[in-house]
C-alpha positions in Angstrom: -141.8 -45.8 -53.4 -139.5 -44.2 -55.9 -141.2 -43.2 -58.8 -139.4 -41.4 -62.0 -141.8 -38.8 -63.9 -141.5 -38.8 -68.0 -140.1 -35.8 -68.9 -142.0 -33.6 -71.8 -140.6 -34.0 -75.4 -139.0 -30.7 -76.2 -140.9 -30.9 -79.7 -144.0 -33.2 -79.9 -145.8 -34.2 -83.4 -148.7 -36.5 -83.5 -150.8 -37.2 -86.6 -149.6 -34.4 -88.7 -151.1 -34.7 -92.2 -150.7 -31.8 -95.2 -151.7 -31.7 -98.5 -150.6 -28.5 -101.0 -153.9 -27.5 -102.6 -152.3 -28.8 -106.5 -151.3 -31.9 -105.0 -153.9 -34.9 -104.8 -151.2 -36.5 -102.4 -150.6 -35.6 -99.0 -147.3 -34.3 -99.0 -147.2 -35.6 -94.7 -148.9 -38.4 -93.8 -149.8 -39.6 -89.9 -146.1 -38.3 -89.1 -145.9 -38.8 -85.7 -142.0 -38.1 -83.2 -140.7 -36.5 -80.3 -137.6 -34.4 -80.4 -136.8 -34.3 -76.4 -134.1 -31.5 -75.1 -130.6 -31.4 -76.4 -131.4 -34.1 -79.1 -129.7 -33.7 -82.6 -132.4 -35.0 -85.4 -131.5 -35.0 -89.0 -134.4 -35.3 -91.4 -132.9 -36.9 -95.0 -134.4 -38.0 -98.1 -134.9 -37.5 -101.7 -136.3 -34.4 -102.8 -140.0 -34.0 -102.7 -140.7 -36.5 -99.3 -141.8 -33.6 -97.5 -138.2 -32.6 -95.0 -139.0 -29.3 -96.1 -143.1 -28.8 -95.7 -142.3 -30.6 -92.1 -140.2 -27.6 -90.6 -142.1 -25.3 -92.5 -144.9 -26.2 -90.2 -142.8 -24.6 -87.3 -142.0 -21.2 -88.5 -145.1 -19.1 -88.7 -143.8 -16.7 -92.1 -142.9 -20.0 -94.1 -146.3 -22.8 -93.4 -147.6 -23.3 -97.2 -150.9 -22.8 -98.0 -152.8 -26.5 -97.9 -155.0 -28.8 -95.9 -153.0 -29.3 -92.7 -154.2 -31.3 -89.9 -153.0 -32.9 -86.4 -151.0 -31.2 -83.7 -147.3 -29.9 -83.4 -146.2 -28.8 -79.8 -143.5 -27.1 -78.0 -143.0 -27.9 -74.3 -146.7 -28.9 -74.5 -147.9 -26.0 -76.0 -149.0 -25.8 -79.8 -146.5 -23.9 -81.7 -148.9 -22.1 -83.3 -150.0 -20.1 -79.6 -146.5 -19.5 -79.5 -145.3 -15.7 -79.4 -143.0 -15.4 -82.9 -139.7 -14.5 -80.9 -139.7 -18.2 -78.9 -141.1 -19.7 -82.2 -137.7 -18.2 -83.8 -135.6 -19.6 -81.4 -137.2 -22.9 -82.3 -136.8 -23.1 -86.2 -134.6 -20.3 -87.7 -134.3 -20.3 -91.6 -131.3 -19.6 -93.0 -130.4 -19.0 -97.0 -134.0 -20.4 -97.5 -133.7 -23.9 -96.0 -135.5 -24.1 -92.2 -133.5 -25.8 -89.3 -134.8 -26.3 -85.8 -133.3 -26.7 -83.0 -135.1 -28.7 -79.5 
């Protein structure tokens, strides 16, 4: 019979948790999506709900210093095995705020 495969989420986050090292709450919390191919996300919110520290997380140079635990992927790879030129073509920061692109 015909059978369709899943296709691999693009950008894959399960049980991601962080906590800055002044903070006694954790700034992400069991965040868990998929970002397949093509998709267009938009991450909004008031300030200080963590938009930012999430797509810090993908861009080596800007992760924070904290407690971080749980897995982010790329094509099934963790992004932080990734070689830095196909992490940049992932997340590119411009003018200080990250934006990433599946």
């Amino acid at each position: 019979g015909y059978s369709r495969r899943k296709k691999m989420a693009t950008i894959e986050v399960r049980n991601l948790n962080f906590i800055y090292p002044t903070s006694e709450n954790a700034a992400l919390r069991n965040l868990c999506f998929d970002v397949e191919e093509s998709e267009f996300v938009v991450l909004c919110g008031k300030s200080g709900c963590g938009k930012s520290t999430l797509l810090r997380q993908l861009k080596k140079n800007l992760i924070p210093y904290g407690e971080l635990s749980g897995s982010v992927k790329y094509r099934g790879e963790e992004i932080s095995k990734l070689d830095e030129c196909i992490r940049d073509r992932v997340c590119a920061a411009e003018s200080g705020q990250p934006a990433c692109y599946g």
